[in-house]
N, C-alpha and C positions, 0 to 999 in steps of 0.2 A: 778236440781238433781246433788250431787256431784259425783264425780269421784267416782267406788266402790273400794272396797279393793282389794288387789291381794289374789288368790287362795294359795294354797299350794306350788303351785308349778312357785310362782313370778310370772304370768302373771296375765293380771285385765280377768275377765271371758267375755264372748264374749257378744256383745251387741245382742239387739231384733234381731229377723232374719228379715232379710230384703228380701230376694229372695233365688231362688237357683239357683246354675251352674252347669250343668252334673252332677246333683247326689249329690252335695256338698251345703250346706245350705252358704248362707252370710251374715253376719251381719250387722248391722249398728255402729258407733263406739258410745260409749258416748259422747254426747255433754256435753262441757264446755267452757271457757272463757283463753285467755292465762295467765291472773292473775293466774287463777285456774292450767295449766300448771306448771307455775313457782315456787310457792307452795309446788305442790305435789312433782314436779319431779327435784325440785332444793333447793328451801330452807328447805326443810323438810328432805334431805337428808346432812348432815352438812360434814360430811368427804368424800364425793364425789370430786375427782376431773378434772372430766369429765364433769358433767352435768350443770354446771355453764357454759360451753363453748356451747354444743350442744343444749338447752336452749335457750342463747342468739343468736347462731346462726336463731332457729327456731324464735324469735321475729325479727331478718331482715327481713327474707324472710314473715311475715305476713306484716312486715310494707313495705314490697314492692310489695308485691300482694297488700294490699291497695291504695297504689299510685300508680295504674294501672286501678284494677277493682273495681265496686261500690258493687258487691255482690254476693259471691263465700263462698265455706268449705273448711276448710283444714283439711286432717286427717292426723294425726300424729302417725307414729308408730317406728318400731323397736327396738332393743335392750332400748333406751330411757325410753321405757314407762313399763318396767318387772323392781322387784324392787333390781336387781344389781347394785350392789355401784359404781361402773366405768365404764357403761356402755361406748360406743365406737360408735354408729351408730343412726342415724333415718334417719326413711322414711318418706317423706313429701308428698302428692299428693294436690294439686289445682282443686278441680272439681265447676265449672265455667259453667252456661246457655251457648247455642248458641247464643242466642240472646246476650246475655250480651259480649259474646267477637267477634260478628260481629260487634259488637259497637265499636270498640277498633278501633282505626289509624291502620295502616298496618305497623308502626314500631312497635307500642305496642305490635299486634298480634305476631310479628317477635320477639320480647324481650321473649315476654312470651313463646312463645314456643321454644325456645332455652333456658330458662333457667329451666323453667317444665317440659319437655320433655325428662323424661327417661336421667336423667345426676345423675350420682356420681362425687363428688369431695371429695379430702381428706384435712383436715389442720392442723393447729396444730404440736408440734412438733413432729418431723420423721412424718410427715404426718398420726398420729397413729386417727385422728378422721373422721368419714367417714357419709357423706350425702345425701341421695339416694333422688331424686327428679320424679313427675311423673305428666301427668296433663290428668285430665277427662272433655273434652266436652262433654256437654249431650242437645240432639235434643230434640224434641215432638214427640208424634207419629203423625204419616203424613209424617214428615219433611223425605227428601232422606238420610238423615246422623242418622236417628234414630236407627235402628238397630248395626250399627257399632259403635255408641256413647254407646250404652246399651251395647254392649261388653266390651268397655275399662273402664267402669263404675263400671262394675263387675270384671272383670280381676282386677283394683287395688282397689277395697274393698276386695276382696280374698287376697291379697298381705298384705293389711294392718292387715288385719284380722288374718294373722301368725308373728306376733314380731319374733319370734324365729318359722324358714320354718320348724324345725324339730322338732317341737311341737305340729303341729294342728292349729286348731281354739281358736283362745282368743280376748281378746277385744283391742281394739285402739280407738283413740280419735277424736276429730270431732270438731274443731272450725267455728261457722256461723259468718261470718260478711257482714253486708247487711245495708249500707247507705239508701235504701229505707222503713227499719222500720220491717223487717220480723223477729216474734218473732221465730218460729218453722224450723228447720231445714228439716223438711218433706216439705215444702212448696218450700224448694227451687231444694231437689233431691227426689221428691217422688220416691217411689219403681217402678220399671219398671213395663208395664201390660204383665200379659204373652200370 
């Protein structure tokens, strides 16, 4: 399914709902592919020149989350993905099995969460481009880390789910990659049970 269109008012509209949090509905982002990424939110914009960088930056940090972990989403949002010509920001979040990152070497685990774990950096010149990072383990239910994993799972889909904080709900983006063959993105964060 391709990326949809932005609304009127430059943002993509919100995806399926996914849950709710105190009163507040949450989405799910569109999935897509970062081919599909690069496309929509970089070469399709030709006098852009911002998104060429924040873009390319977003394809490291996939190809470093891949040489990490075998099968995780990344959602991507902020300023990035509303369709302003220079945008300045995105937000990236990592949301990752437990299982899949109790796998991980105790340096890995250490990498990863110092470098997903709630970081901004700025680059570029005067520092004028800014990259907000976030990461979501997610338990089972049973597991003793489940209800707190359902928290931060929702907490940064509600994050990603505002590009712009003081606009509401709108849509953001959703990359699956999963060396073990998982076509569906539901399969790897289904919806929490309430």
């Amino acid at each position: 399914m391709p990326i949809p269109d932005f609304g009127n008012d430059g943002l993509l509209p919100p995806g399926r709902r996914f849950d709710e949090w105190q009163g507040t509905p949450i989405h799910w982002g569109h999935p897509c592919t970062f081919a599909e990424v690069e496309k929509r939110f970089d070469e399709d914009v030709v006098h852009s020149l911002t998104r060429p960088a924040l873009v390319n930056e977003i394809g490291r940090i996939l190809d470093f989350a891949k040489g990490h972990v075998d099968c995780f989403v990344l959602f991507i949002s902020g300023a990035l993905v509303t369709s302003g010509v220079d945008p300045r920001s995105a937000f990236i979040v990592l949301q990752v099995t437990g299982t899949e990152f109790e796998q991980l070497d105790r340096a890995e685990r250490w990498f990863i969460q110092r470098f997903f774990g709630d970081l901004e950096y700025s680059w570029g010149e005067s520092d004028e481009l800014i990259m907000q990072t976030g990461l979501a383990i997610t338990y089972p239910e049973g597991h003793h880390k489940h209800q707190e994993s359902k928290t931060s799972a929702m907490i940064h889909r509600s994050i990603a789910g505002e590009p712009i904080p003081s606009e509401g709900a709108h849509g953001y983006l959703e990359i699956l990659e999963c060396d073990e063959g998982v076509d569906e993105i539901d399969t790897v964060t289904t919806a929490p049970a309430s």
